[in-house]
PDB file of N, CA, C and O in Angstrom:
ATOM      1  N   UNK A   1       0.118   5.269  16.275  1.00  0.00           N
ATOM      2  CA  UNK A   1      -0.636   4.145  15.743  1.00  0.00           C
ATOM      3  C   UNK A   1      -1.070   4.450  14.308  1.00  0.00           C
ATOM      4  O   UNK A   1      -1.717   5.448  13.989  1.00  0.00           O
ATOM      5  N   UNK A   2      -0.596   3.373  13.371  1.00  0.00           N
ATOM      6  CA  UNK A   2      -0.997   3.592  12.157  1.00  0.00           C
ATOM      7  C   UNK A   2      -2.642   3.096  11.721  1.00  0.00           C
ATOM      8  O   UNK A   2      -3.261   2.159  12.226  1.00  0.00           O
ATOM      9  N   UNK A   3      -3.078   3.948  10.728  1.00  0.00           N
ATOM     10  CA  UNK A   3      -4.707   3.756  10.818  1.00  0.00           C
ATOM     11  C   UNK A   3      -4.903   3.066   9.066  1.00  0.00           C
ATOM     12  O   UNK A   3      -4.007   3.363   8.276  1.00  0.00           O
ATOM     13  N   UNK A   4      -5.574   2.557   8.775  1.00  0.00           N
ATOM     14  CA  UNK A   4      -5.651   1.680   7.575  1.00  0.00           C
ATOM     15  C   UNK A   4      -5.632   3.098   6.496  1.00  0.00           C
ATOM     16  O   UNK A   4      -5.004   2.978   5.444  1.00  0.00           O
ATOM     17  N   UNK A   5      -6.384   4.514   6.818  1.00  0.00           N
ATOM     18  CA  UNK A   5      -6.653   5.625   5.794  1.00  0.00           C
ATOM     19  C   UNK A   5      -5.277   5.924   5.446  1.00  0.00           C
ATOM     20  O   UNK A   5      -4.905   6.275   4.326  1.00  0.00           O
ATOM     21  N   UNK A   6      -4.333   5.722   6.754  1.00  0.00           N
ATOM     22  CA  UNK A   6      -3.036   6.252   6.357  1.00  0.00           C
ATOM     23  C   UNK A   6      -2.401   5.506   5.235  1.00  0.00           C
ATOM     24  O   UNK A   6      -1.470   6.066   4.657  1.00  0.00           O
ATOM     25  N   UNK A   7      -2.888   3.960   4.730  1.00  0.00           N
ATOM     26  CA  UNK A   7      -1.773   3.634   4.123  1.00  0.00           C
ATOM     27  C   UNK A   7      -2.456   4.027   2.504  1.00  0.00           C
ATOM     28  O   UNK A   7      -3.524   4.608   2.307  1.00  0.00           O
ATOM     29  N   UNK A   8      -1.309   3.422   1.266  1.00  0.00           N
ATOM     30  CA  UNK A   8      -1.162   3.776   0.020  1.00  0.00           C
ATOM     31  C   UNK A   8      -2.592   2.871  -0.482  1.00  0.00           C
ATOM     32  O   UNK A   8      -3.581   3.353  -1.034  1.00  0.00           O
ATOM     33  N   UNK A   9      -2.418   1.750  -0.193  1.00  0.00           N
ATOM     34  CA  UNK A   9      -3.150   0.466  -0.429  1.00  0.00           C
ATOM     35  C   UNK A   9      -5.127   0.731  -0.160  1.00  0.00           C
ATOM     36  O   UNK A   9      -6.066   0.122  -0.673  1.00  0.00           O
ATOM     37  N   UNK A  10      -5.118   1.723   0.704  1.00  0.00           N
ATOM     38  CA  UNK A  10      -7.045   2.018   0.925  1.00  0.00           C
ATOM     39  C   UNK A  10      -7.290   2.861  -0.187  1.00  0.00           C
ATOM     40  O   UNK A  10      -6.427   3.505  -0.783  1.00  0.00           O
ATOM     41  N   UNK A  11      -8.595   2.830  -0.462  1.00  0.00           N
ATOM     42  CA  UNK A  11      -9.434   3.436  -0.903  1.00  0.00           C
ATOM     43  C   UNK A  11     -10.573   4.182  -0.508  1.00  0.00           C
ATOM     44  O   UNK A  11     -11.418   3.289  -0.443  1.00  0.00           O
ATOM     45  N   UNK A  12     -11.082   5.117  -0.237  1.00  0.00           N
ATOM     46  CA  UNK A  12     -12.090   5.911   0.183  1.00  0.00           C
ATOM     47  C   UNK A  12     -13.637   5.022  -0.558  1.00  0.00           C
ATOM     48  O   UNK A  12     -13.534   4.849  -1.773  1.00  0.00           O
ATOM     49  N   UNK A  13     -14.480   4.687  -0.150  1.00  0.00           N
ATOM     50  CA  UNK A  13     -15.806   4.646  -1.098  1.00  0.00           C
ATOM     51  C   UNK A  13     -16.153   6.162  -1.078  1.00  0.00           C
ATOM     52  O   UNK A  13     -15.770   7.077  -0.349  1.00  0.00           O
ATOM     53  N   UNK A  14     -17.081   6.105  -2.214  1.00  0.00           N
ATOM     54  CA  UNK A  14     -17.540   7.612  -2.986  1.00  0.00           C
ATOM     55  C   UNK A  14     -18.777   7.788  -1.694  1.00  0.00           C
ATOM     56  O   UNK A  14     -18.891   8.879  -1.136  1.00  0.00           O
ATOM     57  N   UNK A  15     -19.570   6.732  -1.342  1.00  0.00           N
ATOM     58  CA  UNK A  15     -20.629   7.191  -0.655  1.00  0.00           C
ATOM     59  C   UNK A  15     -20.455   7.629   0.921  1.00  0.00           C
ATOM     60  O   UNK A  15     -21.141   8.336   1.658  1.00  0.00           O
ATOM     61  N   UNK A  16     -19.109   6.822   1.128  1.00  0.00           N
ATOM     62  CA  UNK A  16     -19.042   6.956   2.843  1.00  0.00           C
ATOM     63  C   UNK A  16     -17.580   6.909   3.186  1.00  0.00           C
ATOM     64  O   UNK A  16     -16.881   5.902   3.079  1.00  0.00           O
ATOM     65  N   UNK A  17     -17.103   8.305   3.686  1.00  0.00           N
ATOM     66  CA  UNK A  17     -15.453   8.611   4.326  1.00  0.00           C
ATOM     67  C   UNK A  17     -14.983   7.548   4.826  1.00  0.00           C
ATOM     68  O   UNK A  17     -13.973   6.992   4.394  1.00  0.00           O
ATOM     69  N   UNK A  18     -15.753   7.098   5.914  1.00  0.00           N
ATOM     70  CA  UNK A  18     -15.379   6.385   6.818  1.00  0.00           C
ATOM     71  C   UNK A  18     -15.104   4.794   6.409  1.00  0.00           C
ATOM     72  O   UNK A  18     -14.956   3.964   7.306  1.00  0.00           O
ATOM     73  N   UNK A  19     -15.060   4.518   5.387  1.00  0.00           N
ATOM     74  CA  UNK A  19     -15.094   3.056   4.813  1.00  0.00           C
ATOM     75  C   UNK A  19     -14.347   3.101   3.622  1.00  0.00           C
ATOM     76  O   UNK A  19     -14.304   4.120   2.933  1.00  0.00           O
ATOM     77  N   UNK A  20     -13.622   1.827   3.270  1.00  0.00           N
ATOM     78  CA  UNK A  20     -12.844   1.757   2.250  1.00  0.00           C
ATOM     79  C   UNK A  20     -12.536   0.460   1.394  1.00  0.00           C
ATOM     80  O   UNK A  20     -13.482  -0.221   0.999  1.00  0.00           O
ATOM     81  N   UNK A  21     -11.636   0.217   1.192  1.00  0.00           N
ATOM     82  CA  UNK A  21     -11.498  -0.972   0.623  1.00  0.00           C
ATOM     83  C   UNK A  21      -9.406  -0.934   0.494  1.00  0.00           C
ATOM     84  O   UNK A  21      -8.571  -0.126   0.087  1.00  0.00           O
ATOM     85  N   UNK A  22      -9.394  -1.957   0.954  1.00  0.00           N
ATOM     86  CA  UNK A  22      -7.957  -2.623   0.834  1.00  0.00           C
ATOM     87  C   UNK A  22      -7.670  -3.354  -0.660  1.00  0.00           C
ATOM     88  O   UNK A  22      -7.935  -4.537  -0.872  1.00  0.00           O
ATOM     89  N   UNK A  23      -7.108  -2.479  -1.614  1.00  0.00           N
ATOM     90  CA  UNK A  23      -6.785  -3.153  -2.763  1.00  0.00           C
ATOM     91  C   UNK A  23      -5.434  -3.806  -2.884  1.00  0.00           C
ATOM     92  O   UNK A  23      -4.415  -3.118  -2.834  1.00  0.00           O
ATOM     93  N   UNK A  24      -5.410  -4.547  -2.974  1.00  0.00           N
ATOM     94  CA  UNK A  24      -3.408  -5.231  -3.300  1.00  0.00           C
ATOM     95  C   UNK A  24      -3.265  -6.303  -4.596  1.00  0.00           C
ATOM     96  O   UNK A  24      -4.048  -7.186  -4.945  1.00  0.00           O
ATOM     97  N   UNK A  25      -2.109  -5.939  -5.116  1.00  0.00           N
ATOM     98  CA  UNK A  25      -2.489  -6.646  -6.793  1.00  0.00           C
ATOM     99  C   UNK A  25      -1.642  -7.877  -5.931  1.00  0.00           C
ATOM    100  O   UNK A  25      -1.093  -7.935  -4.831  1.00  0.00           O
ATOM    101  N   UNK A  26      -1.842  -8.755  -6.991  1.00  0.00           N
ATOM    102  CA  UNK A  26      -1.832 -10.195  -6.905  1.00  0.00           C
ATOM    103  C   UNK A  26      -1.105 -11.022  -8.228  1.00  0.00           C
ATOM    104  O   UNK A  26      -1.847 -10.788  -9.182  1.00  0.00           O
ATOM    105  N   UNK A  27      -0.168 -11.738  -8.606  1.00  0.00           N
ATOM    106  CA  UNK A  27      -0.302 -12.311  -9.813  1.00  0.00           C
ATOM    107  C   UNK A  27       0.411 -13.882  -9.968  1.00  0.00           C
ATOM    108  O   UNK A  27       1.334 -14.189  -9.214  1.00  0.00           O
ATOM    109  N   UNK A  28       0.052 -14.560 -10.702  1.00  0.00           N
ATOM    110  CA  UNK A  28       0.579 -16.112 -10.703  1.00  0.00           C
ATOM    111  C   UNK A  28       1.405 -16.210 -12.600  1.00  0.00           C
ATOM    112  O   UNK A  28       1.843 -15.281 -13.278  1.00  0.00           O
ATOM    113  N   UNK A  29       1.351 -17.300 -12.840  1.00  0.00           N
ATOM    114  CA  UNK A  29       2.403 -17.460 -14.011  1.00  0.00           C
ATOM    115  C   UNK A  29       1.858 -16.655 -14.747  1.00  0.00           C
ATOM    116  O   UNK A  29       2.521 -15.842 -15.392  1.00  0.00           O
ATOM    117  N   UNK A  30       0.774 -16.705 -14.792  1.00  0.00           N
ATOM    118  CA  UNK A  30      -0.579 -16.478 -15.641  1.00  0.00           C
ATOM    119  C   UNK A  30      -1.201 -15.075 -16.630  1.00  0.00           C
ATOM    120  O   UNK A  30      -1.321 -14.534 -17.729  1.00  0.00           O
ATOM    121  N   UNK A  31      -1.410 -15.070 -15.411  1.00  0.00           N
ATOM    122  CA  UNK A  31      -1.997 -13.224 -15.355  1.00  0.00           C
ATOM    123  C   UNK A  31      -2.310 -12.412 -13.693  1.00  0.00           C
ATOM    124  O   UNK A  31      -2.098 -12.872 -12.572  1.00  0.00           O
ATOM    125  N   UNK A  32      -2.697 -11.503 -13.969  1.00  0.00           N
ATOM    126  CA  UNK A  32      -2.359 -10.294 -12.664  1.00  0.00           C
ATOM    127  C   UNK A  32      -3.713 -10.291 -12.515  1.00  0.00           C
ATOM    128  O   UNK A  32      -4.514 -10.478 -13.431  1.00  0.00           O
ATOM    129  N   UNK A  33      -4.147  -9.955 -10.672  1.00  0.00           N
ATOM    130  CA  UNK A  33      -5.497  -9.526 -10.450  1.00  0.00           C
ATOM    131  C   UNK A  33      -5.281  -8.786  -9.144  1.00  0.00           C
ATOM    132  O   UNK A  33      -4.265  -8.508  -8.507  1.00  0.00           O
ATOM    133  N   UNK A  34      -6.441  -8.582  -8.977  1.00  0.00           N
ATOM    134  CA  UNK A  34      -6.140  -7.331  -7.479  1.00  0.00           C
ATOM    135  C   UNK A  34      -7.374  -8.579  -6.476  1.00  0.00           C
ATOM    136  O   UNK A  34      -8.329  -9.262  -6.846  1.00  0.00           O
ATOM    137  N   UNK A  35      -6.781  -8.391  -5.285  1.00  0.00           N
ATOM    138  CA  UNK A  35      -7.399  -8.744  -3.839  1.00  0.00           C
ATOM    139  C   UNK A  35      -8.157  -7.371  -3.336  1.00  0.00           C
ATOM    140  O   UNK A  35      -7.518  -6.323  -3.254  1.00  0.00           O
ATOM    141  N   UNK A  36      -9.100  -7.414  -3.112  1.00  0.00           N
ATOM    142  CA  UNK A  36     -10.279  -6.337  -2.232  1.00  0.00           C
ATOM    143  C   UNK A  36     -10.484  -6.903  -0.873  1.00  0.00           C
ATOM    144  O   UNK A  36     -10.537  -8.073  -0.492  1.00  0.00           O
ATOM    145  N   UNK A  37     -10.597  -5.630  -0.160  1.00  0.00           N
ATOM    146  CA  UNK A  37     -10.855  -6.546   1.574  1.00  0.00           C
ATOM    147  C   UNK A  37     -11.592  -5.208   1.799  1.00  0.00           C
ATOM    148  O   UNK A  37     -10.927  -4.202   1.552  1.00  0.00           O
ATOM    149  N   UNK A  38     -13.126  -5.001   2.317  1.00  0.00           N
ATOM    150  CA  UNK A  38     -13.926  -3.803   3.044  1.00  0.00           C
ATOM    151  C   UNK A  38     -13.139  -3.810   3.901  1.00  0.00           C
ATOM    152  O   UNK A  38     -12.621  -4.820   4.378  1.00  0.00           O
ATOM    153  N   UNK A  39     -12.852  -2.203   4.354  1.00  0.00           N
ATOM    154  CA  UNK A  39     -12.408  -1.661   5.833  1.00  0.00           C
ATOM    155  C   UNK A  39     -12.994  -0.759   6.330  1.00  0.00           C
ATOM    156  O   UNK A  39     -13.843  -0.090   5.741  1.00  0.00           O
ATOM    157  N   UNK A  40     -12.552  -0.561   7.762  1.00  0.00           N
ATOM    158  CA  UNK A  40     -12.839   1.192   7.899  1.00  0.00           C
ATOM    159  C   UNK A  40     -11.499   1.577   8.102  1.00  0.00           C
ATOM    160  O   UNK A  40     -10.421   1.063   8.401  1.00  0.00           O
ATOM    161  N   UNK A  41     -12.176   3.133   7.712  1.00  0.00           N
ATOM    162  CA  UNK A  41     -10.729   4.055   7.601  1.00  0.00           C
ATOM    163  C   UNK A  41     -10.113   4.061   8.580  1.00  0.00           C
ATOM    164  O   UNK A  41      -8.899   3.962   8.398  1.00  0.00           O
ATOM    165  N   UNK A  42     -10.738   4.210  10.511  1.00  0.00           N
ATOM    166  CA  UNK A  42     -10.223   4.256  11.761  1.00  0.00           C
ATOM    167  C   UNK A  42      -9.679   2.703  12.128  1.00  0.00           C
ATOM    168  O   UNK A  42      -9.450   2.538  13.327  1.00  0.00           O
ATOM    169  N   UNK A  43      -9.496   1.809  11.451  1.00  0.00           N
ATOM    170  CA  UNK A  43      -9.323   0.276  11.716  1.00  0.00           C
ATOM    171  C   UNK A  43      -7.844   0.932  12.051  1.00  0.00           C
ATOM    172  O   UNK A  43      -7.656   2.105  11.730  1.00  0.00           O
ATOM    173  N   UNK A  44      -6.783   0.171  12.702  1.00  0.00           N
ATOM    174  CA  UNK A  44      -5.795   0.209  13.237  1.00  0.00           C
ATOM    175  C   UNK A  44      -4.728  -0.726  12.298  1.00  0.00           C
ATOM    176  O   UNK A  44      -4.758  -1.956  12.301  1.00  0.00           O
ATOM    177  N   UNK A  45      -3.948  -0.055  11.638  1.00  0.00           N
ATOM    178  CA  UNK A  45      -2.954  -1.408  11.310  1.00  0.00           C
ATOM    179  C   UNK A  45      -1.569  -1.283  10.952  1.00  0.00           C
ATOM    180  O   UNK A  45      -0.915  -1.218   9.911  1.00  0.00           O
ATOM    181  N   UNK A  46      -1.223  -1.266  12.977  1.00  0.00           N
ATOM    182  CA  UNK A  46       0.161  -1.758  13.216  1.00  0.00           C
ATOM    183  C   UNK A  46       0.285  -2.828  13.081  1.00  0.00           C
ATOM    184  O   UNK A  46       1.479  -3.127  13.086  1.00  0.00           O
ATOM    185  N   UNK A  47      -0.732  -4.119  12.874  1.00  0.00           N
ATOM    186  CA  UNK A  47      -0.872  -5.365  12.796  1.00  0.00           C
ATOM    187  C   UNK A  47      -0.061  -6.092  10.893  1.00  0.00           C
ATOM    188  O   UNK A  47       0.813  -6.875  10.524  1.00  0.00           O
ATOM    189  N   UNK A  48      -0.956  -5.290  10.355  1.00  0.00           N
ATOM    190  CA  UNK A  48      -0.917  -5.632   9.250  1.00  0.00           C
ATOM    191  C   UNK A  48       0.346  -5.893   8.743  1.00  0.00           C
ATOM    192  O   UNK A  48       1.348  -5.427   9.285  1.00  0.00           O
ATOM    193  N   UNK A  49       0.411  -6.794   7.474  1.00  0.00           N
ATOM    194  CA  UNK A  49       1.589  -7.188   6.551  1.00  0.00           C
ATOM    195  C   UNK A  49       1.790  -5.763   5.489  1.00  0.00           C
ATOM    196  O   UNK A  49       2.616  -4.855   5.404  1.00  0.00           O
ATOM    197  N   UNK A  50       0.654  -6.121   4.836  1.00  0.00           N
ATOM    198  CA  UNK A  50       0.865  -5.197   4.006  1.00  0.00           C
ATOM    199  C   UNK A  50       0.425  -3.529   3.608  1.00  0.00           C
ATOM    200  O   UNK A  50      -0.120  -3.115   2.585  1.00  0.00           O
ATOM    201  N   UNK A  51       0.887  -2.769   4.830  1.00  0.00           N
ATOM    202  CA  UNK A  51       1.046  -1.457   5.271  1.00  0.00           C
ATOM    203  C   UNK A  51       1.879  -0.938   4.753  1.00  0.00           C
ATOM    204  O   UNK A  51       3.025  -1.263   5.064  1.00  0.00           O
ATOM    205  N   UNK A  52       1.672   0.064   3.767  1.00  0.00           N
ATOM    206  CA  UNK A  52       2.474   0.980   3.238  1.00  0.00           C
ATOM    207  C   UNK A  52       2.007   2.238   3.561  1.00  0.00           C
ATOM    208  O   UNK A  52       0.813   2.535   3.599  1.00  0.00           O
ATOM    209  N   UNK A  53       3.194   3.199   3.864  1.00  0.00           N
ATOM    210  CA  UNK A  53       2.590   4.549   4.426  1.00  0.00           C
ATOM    211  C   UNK A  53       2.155   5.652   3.072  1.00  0.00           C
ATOM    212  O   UNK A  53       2.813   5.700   2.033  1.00  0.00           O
ATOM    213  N   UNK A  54       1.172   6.322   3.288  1.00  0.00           N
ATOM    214  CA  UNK A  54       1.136   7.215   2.227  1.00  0.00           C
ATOM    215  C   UNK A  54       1.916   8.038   1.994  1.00  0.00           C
ATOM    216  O   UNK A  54       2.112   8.681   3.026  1.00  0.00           O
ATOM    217  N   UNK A  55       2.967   8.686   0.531  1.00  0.00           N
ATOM    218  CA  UNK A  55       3.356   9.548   0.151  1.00  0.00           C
ATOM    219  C   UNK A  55       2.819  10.713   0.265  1.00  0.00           C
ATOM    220  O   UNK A  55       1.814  10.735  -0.446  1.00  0.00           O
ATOM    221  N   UNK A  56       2.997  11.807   0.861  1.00  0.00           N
ATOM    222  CA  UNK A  56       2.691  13.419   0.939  1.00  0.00           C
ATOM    223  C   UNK A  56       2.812  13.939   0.282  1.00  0.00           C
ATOM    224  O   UNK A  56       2.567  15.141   0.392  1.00  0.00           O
TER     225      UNK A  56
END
């Protein structure tokens, strides 16, 4: 089971391991921006679309 810490896309917060943030860039004709989503690190996501595994 893949865990949200595993993928490329989380982020650790500085204050707390266990919590993160789902960053994914975004862009239209326009200009580029990033999407944020709070997680936790143990959240599960075989579900997810956009799961990328981390490089070692």
């Amino acid at each position: 089971m893949a865990q949200c810490k595993d993928c490329e896309r989380f982020y650790v917060l500085e204050e707390d391991d266990s919590r993160g943030d789902c960053i994914q860039k975004g862009k239209d004709e326009r200009q580029a921006y990033f999407y944020t989503k709070p997680v936790r690190a143990e959240h599960e996501a075989d579900g997810c679309d956009s799961f990328h595994p981390r490089k070692n």
